[in-house]
N, C-alpha and C positions, 0 to 999 in steps of 0.2 A: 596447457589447459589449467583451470584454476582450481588450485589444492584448496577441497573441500574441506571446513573446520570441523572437526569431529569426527560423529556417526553419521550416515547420508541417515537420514530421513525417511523411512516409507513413505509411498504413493506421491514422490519428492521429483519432477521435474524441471532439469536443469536447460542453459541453453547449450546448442550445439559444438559452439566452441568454448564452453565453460565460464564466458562473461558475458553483459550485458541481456538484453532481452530474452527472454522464452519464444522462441519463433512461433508466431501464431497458430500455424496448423498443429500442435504439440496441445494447446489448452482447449483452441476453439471448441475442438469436438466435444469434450465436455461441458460447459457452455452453452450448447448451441439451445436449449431452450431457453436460456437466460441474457437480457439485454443488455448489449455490449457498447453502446457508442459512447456512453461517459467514461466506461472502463478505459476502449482503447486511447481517448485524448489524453488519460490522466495518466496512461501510461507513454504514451509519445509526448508528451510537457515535460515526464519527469526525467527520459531518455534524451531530451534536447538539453535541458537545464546541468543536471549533474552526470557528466561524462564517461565515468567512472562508475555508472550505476550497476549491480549486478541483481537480477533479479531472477526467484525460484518461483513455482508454483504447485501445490499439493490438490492434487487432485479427486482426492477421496474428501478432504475438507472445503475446496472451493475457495482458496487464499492465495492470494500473491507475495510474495517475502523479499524484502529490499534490505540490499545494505548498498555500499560505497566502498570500494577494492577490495578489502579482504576483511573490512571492519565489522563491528555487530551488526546482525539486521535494527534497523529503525522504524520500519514501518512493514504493517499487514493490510493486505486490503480482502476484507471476506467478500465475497460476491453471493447475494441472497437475489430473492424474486424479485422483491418491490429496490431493494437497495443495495447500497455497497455500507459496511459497516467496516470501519478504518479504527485503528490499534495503531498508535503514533508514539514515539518517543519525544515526547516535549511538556510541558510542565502541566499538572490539572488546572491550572491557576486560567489557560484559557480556555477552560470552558465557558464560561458566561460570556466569553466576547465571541464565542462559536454558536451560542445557543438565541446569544439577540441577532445574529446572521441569519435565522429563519430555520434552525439546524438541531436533531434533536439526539441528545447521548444519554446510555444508559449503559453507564460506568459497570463493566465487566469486573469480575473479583478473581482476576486468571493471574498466573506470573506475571506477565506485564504489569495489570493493573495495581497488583502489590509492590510494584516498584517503579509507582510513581507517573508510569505513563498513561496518557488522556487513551481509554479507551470506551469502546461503543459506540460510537460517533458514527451514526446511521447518515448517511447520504442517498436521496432518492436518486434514481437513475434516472429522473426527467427535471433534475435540479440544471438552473441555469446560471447557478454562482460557482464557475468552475474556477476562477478565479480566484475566490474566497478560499475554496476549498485548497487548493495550487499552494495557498500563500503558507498554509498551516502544516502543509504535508514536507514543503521545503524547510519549512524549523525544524521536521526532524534531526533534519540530514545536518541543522547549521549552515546552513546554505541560505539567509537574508540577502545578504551581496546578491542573489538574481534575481530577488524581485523588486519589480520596478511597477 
């Protein structure tokens, strides 16, 4: 099982075997009146691409939390009504190449954001530039080598 880093987390759901995915039926229910199909590809792109991925989810806050084997998490993904609002580890500098994407962020003043990383970055859930999206989420991780 995977030695958890630190204190676990309240309201902090892991997966079953302590890597990779959160098994569906563990989040869905919470969820279940909020729309899921952009969620589940961005998280089946990011389970195909980085193999090594381990991802949490908190359930009282409605966020999904990425790292890569035992490293820092690098990416959040909030799930709200209208969107998914993503908290990334990769430089503010591309905001404007996010924002002329059709994409709108409103730069959070949380830990992350004091340290540098592009947050608030609202995603609608009937956005059809998942691709766009894909490309910026894999900078987190330093993972350019998969896109193509």
């Amino acid at each position: 099982m995977k030695k958890i880093r630190g204190k676990k987390g309240m309201y902090l759901i892991y997966p079953t075997n302590g890597t990779g995915l959160v098994e569906d039926y563990k989040w869905e229910k919470y969820l279940d009146k909020y729309p899921d199909v952009l969620l589940k590809q961005i998280r089946k792109d990011l389970s195909e691409r980085l193999p090594k991925l381990n991802e949490k989810f908190n359930y009282k806050s409605k966020y999904f939390g990425y790292c890569v084997k035992d490293e820092k998490d690098k990416l959040y993904i909030f799930v709200q009504k209208n969107d998914l609002c993503i908290l990334l580890d990769i430089s503010r500098d591309y905001e404007e190449e996010i924002r002329s994407a059709g994409f709108e962020i409103r730069h959070w003043h949380n830990f992350q954001g004091r340290h540098g990383w592009l947050t608030g970055w609202y995603v609608p859930h009937s956005t059809t530039n998942v691709h766009v999206v894909m490309k910026y989420l894999l900078r987190a991780f330093a993972a350019e080598s998969f896109l193509r």
